[in-house]
C-alpha positions as CSV (number, residue, x, y, z in Angstrom):
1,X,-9.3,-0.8,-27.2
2,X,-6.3,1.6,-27.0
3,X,-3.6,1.8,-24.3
4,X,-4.1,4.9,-22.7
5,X,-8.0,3.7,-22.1
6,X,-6.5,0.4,-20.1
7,X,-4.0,2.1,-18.2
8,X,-5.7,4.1,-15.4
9,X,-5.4,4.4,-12.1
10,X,-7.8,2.3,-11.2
11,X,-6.5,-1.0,-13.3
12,X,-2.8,-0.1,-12.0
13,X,-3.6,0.0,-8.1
14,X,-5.3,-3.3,-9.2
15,X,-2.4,-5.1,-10.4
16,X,-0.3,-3.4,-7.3
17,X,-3.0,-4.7,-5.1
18,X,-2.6,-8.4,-6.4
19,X,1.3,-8.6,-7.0
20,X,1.3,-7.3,-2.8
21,X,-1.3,-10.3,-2.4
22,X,0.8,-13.3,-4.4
23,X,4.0,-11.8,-2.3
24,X,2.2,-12.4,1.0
25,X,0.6,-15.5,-0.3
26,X,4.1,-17.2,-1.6
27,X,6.8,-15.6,0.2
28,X,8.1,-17.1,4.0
29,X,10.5,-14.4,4.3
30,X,9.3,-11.7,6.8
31,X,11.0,-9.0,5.2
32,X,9.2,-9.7,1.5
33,X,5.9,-9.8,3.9
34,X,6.7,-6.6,5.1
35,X,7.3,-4.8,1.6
36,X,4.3,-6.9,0.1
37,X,2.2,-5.2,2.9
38,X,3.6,-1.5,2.3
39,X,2.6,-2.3,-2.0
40,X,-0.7,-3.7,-1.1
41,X,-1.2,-0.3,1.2
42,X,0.1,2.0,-1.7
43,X,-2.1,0.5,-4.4
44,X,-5.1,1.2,-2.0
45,X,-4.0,4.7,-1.8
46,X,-3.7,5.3,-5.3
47,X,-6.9,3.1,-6.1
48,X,-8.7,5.6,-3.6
49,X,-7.4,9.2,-5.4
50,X,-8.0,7.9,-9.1
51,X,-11.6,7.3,-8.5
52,X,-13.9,8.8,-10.1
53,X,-10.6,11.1,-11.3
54,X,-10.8,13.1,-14.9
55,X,-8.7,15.2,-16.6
56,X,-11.1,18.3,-16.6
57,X,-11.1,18.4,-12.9
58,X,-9.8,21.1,-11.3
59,X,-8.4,21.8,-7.2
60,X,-11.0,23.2,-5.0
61,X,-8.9,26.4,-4.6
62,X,-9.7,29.8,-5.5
63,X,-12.7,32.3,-5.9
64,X,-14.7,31.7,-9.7
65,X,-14.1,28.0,-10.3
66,X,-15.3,27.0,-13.4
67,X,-16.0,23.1,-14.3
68,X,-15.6,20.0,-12.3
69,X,-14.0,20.4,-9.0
70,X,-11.6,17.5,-7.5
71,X,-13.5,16.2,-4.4
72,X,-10.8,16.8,-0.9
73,X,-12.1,14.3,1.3
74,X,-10.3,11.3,-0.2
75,X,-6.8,13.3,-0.6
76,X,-7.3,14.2,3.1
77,X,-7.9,10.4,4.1
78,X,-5.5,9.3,1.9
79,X,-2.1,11.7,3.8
80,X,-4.0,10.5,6.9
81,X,-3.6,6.9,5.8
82,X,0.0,7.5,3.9
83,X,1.2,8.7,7.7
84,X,-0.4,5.5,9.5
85,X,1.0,3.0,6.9
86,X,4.6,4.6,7.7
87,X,3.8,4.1,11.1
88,X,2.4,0.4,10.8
89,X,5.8,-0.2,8.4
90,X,8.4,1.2,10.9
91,X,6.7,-0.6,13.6
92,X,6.3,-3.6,11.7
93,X,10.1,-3.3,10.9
94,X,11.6,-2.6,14.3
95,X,9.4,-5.8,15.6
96,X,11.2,-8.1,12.7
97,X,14.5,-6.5,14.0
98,X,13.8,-8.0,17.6
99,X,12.2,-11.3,15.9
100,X,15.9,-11.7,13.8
101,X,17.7,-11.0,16.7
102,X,16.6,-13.7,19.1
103,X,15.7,-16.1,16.9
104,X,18.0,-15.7,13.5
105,X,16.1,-16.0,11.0
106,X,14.0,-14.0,8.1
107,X,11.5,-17.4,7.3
108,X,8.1,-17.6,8.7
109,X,8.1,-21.8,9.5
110,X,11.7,-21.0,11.1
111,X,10.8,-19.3,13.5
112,X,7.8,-20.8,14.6
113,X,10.1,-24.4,14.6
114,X,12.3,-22.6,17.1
115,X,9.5,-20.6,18.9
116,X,8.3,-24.3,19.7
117,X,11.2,-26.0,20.5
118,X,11.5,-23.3,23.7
């Protein structure tokens, strides 16, 4: 099997997918959680455009296309979903912010310790 046949889209937003799942799995520090849930959110973006993606395909702009147009509807979900994962992110953030702040730590069992203790 060569390279460029293993390599595609879809087998790279795989990997992403599963690296973001073993960093939410075996990491306690909120901040890793955080990025591992921005990767995981990225390899479903990319995992969605590459589908059914081939190199003959051409944008859905013009008059007279010739050959395989590139279907709009997932690029147009996707920037939908790139703006709410930035959203989701910076929220996510500003909440670990307040969460370091009062209780002073970045480790999940941490903080739950000293949420009980109050």
């Amino acid at each position: 099997m060569q390279i460029d046949k293993l390599i595609t889209g879809e087998n790279v937003s795989l990997a992403l997918f599963f690296i973001g799942v073993y960093g939410i799995i075996a990491r306690r520090n909120i901040l890793k959680s955080i990025i591992s849930l921005s990767i995981m959110q990225a390899s479903i973006i990319l995992f969605f455009l590459s589908i059914r993606h081939t190199d003959q395909m051409v944008p859905p702009i013009g008059i007279g296309l010739t050959g395989e147009v590139a279907d709009p509807l997932p690029q147009a979900l996707m920037i939908t979903a790139i703006v709410i994962g930035v959203s989701v992110t910076a929220l996510s953030l500003t909440m670990f912010t307040s969460l370091y702040h009062k209780y002073g730590s970045t480790n999940w069992k941490k903080v739950k310790q000293k949420r009980g203790d109050q």
